[in-house]
C-alpha positions in Angstrom: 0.0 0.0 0.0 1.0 3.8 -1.0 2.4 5.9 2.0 2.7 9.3 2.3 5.3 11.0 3.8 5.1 15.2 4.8 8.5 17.4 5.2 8.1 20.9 6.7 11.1 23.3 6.3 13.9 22.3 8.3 13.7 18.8 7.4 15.0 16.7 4.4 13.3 16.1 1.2 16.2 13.6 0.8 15.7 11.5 3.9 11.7 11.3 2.9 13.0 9.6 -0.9 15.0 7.1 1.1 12.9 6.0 3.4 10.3 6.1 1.0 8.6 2.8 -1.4 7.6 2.6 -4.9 4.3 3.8 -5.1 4.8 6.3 -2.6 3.8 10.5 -2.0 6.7 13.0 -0.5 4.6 16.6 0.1 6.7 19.6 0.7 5.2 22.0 3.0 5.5 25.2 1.8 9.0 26.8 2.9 12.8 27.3 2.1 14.9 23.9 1.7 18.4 23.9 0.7 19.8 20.8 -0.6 20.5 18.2 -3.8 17.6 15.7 -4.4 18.8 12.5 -5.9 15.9 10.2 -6.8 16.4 6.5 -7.5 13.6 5.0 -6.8 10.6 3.9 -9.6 7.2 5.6 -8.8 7.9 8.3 -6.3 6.1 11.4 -6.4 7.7 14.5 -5.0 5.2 17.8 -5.0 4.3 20.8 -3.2 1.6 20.4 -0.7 0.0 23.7 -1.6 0.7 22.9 -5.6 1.9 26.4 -5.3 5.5 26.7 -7.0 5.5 30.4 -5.2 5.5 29.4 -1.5 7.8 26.1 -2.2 11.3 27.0 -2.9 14.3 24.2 -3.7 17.8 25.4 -3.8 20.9 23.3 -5.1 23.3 22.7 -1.6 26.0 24.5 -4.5 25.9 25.9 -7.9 27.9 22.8 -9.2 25.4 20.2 -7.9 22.1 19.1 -9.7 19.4 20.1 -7.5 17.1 17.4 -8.7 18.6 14.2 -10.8 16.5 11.3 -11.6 17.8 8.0 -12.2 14.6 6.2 -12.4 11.2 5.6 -14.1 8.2 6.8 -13.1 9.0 9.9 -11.1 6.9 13.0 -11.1 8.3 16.4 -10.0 6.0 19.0 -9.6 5.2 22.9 -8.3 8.1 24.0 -7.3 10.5 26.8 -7.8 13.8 25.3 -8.4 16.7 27.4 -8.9 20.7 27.7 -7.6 22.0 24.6 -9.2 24.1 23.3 -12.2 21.0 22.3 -13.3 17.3 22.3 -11.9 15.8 18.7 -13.0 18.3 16.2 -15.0 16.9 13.2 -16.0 19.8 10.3 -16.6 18.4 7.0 -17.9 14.8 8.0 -17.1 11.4 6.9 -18.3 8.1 7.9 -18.4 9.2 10.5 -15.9 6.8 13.8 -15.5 8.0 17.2 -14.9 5.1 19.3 -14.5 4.4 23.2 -13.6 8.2 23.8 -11.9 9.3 27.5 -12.1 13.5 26.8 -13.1 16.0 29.6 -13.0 19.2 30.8 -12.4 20.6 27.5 -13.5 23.4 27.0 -15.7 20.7 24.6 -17.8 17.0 24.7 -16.4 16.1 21.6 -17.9 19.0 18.7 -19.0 17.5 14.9 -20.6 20.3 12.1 -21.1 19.5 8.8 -22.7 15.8 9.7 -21.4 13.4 8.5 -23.4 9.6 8.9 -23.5 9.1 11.8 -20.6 6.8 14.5 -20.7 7.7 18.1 -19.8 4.7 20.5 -19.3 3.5 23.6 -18.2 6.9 24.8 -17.0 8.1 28.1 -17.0 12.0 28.1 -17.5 13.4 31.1 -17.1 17.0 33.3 -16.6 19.3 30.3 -17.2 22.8 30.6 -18.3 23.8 28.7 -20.8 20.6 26.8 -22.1 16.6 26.5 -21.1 15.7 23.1 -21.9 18.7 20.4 -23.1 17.9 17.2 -25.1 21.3 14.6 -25.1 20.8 11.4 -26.4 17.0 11.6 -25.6 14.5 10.8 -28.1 10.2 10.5 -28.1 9.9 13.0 -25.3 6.9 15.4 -25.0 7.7 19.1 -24.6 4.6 21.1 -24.2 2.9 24.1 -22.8 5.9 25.5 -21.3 7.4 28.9 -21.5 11.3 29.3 -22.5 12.8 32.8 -21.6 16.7 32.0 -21.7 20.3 32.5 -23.3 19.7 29.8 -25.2 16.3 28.0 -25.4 16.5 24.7 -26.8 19.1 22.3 -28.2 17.7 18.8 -29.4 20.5 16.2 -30.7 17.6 13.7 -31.7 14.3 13.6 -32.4 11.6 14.4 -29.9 8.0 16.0 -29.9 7.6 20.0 -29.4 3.7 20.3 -29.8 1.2 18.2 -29.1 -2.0 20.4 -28.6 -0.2 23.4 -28.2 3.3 24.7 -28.9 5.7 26.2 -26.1 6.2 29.8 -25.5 9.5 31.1 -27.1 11.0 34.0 -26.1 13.0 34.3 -28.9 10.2 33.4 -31.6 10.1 36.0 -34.4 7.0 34.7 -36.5 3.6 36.7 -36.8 0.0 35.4 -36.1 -2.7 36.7 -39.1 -5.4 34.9 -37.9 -5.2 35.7 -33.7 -5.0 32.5 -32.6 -2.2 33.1 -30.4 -0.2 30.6 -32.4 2.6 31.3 -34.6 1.8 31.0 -38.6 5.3 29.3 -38.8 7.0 26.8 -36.5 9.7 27.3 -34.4 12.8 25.2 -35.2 15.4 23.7 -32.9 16.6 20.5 -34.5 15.2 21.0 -38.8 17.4 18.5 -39.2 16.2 15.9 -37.0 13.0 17.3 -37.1 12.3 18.7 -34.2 10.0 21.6 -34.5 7.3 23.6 -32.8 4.8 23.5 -35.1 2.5 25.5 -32.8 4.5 28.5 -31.0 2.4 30.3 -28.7 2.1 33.8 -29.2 2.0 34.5 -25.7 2.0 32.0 -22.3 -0.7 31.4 -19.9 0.7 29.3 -17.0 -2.4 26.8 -16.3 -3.0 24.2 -13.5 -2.8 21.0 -14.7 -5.6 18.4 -14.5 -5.0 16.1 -12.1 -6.9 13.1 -11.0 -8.8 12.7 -7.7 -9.4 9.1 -6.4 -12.4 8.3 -5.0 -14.4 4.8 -4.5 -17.1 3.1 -2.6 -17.6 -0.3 -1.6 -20.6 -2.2 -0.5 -19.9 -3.5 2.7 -16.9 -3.1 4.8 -17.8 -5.8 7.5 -19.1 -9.4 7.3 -17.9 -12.8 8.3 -15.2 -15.0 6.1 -15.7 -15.6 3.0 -16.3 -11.7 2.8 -17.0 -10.8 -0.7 -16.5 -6.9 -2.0 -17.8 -5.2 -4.3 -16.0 -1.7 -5.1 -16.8 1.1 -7.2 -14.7 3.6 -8.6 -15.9 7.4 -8.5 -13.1 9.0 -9.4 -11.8 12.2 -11.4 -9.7 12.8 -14.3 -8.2 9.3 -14.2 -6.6 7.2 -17.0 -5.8 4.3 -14.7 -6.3 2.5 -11.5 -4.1 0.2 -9.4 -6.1 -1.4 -6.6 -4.0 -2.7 -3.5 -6.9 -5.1 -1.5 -4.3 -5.0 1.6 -3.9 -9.1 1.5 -1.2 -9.2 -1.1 -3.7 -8.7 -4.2 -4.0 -6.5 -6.2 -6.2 -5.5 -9.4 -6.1 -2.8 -11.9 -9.9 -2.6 -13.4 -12.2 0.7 -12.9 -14.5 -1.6 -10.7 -13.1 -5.0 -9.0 -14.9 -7.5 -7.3 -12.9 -9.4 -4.4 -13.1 -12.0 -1.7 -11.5 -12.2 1.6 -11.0 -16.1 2.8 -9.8 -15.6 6.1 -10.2 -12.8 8.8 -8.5 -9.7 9.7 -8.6 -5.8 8.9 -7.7 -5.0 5.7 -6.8 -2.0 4.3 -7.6 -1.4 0.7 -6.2 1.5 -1.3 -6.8 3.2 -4.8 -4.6 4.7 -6.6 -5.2 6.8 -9.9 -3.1 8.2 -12.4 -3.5 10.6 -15.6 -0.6 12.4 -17.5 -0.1 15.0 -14.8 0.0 13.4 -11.9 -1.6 10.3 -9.4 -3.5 10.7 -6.0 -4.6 7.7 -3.7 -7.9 7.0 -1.5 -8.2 4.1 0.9 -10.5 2.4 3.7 -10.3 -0.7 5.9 -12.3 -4.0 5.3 -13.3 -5.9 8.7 -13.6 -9.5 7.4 -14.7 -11.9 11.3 -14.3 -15.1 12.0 -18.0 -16.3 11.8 -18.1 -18.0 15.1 -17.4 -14.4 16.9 -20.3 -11.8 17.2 -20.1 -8.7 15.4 -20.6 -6.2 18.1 -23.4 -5.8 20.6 -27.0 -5.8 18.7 -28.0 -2.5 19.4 -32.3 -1.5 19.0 -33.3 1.2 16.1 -36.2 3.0 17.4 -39.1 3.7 14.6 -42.8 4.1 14.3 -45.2 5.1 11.7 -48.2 6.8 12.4 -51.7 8.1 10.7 -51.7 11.8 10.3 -49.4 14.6 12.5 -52.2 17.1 12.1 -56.0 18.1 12.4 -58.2 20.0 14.7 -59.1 19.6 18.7 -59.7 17.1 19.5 -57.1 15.4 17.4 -56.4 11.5 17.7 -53.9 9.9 16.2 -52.5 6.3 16.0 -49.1 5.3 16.8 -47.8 1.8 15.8 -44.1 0.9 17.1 -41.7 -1.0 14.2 -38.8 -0.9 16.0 -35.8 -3.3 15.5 -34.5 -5.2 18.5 -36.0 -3.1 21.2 -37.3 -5.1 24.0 -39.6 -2.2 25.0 -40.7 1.0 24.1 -41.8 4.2 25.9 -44.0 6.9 24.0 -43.5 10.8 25.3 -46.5 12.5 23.3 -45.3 15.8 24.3 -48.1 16.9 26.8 -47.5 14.8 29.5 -48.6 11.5 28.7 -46.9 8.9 28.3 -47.5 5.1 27.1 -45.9 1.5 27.0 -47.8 0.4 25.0 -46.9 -0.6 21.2 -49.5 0.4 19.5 -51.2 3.6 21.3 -54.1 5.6 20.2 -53.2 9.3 21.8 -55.6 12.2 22.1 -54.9 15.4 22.0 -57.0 18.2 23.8 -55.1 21.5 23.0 -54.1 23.5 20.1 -50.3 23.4 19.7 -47.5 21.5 18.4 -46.1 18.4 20.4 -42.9 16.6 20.1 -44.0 12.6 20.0 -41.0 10.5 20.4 -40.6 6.9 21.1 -37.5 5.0 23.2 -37.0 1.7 21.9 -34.8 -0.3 24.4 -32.5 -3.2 24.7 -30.2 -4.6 27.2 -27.7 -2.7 25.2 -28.9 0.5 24.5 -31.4 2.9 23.7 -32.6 4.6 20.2 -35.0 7.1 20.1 -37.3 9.0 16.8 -39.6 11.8 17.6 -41.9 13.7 15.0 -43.7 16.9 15.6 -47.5 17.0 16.0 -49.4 20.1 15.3 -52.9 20.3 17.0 -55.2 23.1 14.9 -58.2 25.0 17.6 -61.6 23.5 17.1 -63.0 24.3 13.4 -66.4 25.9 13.5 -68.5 23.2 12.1 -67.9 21.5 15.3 -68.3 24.4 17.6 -71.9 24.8 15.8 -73.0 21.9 16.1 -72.5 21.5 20.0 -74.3 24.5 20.2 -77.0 23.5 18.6 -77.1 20.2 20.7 -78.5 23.0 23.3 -79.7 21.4 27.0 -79.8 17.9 25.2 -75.4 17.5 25.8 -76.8 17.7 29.7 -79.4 14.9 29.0 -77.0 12.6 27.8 -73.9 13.8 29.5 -76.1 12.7 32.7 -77.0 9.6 31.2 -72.6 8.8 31.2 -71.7 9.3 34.8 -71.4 5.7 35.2 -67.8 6.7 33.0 -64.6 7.4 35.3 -63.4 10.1 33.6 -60.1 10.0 36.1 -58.9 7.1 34.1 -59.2 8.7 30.3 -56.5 10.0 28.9 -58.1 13.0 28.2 -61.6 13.2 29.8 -63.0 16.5 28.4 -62.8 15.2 24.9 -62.3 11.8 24.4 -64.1 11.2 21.9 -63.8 7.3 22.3 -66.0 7.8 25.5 -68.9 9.6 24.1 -69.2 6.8 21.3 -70.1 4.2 24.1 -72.6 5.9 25.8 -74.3 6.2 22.6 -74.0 2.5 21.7 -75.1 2.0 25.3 -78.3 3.9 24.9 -78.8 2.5 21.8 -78.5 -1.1 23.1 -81.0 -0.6 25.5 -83.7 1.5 23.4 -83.7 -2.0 21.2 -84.2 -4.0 23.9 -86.8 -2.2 24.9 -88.8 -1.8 21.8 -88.6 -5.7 20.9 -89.8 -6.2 24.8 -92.9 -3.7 23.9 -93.6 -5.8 20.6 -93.4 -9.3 22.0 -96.5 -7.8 23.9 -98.6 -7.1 21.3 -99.0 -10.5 19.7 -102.0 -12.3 19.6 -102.6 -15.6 21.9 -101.0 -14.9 24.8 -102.2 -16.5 28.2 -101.9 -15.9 31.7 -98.3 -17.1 32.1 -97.1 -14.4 29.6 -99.3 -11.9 31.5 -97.6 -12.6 34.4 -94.2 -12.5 32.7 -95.4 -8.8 31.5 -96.3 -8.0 35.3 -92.4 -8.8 36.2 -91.3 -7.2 33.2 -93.3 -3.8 34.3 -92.4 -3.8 38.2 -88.8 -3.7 36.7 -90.2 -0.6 34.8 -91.7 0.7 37.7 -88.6 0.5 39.8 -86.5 2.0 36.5 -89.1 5.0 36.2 -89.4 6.3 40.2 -85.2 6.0 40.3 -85.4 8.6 37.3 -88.7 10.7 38.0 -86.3 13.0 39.7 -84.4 14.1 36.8 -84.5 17.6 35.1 -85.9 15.6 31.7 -88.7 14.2 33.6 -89.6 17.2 36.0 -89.7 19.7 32.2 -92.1 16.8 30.3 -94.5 16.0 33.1 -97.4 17.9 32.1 -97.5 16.6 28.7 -96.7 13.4 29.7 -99.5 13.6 32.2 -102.1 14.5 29.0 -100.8 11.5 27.1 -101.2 9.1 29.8 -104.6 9.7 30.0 -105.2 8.7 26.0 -103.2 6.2 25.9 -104.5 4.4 29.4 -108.3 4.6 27.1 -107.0 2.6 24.5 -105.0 0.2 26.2 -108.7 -0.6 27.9 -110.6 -0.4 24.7 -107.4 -3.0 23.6 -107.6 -5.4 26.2 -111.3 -5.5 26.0 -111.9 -5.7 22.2 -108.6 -7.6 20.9 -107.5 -10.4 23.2 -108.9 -14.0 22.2 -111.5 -15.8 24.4 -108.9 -18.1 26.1 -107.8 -15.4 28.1 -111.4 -14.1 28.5 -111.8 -14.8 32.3 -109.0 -13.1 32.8 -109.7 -10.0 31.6 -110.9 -8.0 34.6 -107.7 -9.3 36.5 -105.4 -8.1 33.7 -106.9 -4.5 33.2 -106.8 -4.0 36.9 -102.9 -5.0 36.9 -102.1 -3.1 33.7 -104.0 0.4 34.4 -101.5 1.4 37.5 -98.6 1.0 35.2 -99.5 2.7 32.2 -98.4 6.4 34.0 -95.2 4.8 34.7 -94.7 2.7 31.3 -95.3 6.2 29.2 -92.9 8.1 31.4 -90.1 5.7 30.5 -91.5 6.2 26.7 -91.0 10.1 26.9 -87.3 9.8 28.6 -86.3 7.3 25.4 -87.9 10.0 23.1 -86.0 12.6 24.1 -82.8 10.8 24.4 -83.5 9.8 20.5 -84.3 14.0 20.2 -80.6 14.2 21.4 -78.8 11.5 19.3 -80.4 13.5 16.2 -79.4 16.7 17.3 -75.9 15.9 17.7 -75.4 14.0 14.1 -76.9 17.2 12.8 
């Protein structure tokens, strides 16, 4: 795996390339360093940290050393100001060696290539050298681009090697005119014609641009499971031309996107590295592969819920339903101070606002916790209308549900919940009631149902005095009192003209038992009527 190594001013650049791998980074901070780099290593790359060849100065130790000479392939020098040497970079026997946006002067040769084949030389600016900018010695198939030349001498070229590819190089010396304003010469700049090395496309005049240089990036789909761990990864990087994958076990790949598998256990460190013309950069992350007999950690709960609506008017109630993940129990906080345990609560809420509704889902390991934000809207006015309407008729039936502890609601001046029981309760027993009053109407009854009737009206009886007390029945006597009177005729002119002969001798005895009750049967008739009165009102 690729290391990089830092030096600040007052350390060695030299000590960082010996310690140093193949593969491996050497920043220089941005400072004064006085010495003579010699680089022999393959794959090294030696830059400023800032990229900034104006804060990062390299001086030769004396005039008669080199202040950088490479001896090996793969080597990229870039950013730096370089001056105060016999020359500033020298390459001797080097390959496929970059020297990239370097400010050179004050050399006795900026730039100096022996038996160097097949290096590109960009975006330079040599400048101020004695006796030559840029020296070609045995060298041939080397790319010279993009730089600026501004010397005694610019160029000497013994063989052939390339001058333009793109662009041309800034000449200082470069006499030739441009018609058409491209900022190219018309004619090309010779330094070899004989070997034919020209600059075909001289730049008029030099802009000194950044190069484009590759960022690595990657993903990968997991980075822990048990053995055999398989691994996915996915490239994401920038401006790069090729990758080099180190998987941290001794294997290595260089596709865009590898696959690999780890067979036994143990952190792994897996590194990209990507490369383009200009330069190389390196991203990494660690694979955790476990033996699959040891646990992978503590299991740890994730707290979530879902839930029907988070809004609406008082009073608002609203379902909560706990999908937690290994949470042995839960705790609601709705926000108002209630609470719950329950999974699955139904919460009201009385008061306009907005309420924070979290849930703690626990674990012998932990606790996780979600929340979400409830806002409760005042009453609309539909609703406010229509209790008002409801008029002395809410007191009827609010009487009629005392039996209901309103100390153990959750929220007893509205729960809604509560109010539909009562109404299923008094509906319950206004059915029972009516089928009881039909059964007595049919035809053929005898004196055993008759006295089954008696029972059934003493219970009446008892039902009526407990409630001939109430407000209802004390504001309805008088008409009551008029009905009774009717009715009482033709319940007589009934049991005298309808009921069959079997029953005949029984007659006398049955209106003398029925006639008391009648007073007391209608009175329970007129409380059921106006409790249906109420049930309309209110679904009005």
């Amino acid at each position: 795996m690729a290391s990089e190594f830092r030096v600040w001013p007052g350390e060695s650049i030299q000590n960082a390339v010996d310690e140093a791998y193949s593969g491996d980074i050497i920043l220089v901070e941005s400072g004064e360093f006085k010495e003579s780099v010699y680089v022999n290593k393959d794959n090294l790359t030696i830059k400023s940290a800032s990229g900034n060849p104006d804060d990062t100065f390299i001086a030769g130790e004396t005039v008669g050393n080199y202040v950088f000479e490479i001896v090996a392939n793969n080597v990229k020098i870039s950013d730096f100001s370089i001056t105060n040497g016999r020359c500033g970079v020298f390459l001797n026997n080097a390959e496929n060696c970059i020297i990239n946006g370097n400010k050179i002067s004050n050399q006795e040769a900026g730039i100096y290539l022996f038996k160097s084949d097949n290096n590109l030389l960009n975006n330079n600016m040599v400048y101020s050298n004695l006796d030559c900018g840029i020296k070609l010695l045995a060298s041939s198939n080397n790319v010279i681009r993009g730089n600026y030349f501004d010397n005694a001498e610019n160029a000497r070229d013994y063989k052939f090697n390339v001058w333009n590819e793109s662009k041309g190089n800034y000449w200082s010396d470069y006499e030739g005119t441009d018609e058409n304003g491209d900022c190219i010469g018309d004619a090309a700049y010779p330094i070899n014609p004989k070997a034919g090395s020209m600059d075909y496309m001289p730049l008029m005049k030099y802009v000194q641009t950044p190069p484009i240089l590759p960022k690595a990036h990657f993903t990968s789909d997991v980075t822990e499971g048990s053995i055999p761990l398989s691994v996915r990864f996915k490239d994401f990087s920038e401006n790069a031309t090729s990758w080099l994958w180190d998987f941290g076990d001794g294997n290595t790949s260089s596709y865009q996107n590898p696959q690999h598998t780890y067979p036994s256990e143990g952190n792994f460190v897996v590194s990209l590295t990507v490369s383009n013309e200009n330069g190389s950069d390196s991203a990494s992350v660690t694979i955790y592969v476990l033996n699959a007999s040891e646990p992978s950690g503590p299991i740890l709960p994730t707290a979530q819920f879902i839930y029907n609506t988070t809004s609406g008017h008082v009073p608002l109630v609203i379902k909560f339903v706990d999908i937690s993940k290994n949470a042995d129990c839960v705790t609601w906080t709705f926000g108002d101070g209630k609470t719950s345990c329950c999974p699955e609560p139904a919460h009201t809420f009385c008061g306009p606002g907005s309420y924070t509704v979290s849930l703690a889902a626990i674990n012998e390991n932990g606790t996780s916790s979600a929340s979400i934000v409830v806002t409760v809207l005042p009453a609309n006015e539909e609703n406010v209308e229509a209790a008002d309407s409801i008029g002395s008729s809410d007191v009827a039936e609010n009487s009629l549900n005392t039996g209901s502890n309103s100390d153990n609601t959750e929220c007893a001046t509205c729960n809604d919940d509560e109010s539909v029981d009562a109404n299923n309760i008094i509906d319950s027993e206004g059915t029972e009631n009516s089928e009881s009053k039909s059964d007595s109407g049919d035809k053929g009854i005898g004196n055993a149902r008759i006295v089954h009737m008696e029972e059934e009206l003493e219970d009446i009886k008892d039902s009526v005095i407990s409630t001939t007390n109430s407000k209802i029945l004390t504001e309805t006597g008088l008409s009551l009192e008029n009905e009774t009177l009717k009715v009482q005729k033709n319940v007589e002119d009934f049991v005298d003209d309808s009921l069959p002969e079997s029953v005949g001798d029984s007659l006398p005895e049955m209106k003398t038992r029925i006639t008391p009750w009648i007073p007391s049967f209608l009175g329970l008739a007129g409380i059921m009527f106006i409790v249906s009165l109420m049930k309309r009102g209110k679904k009005r």
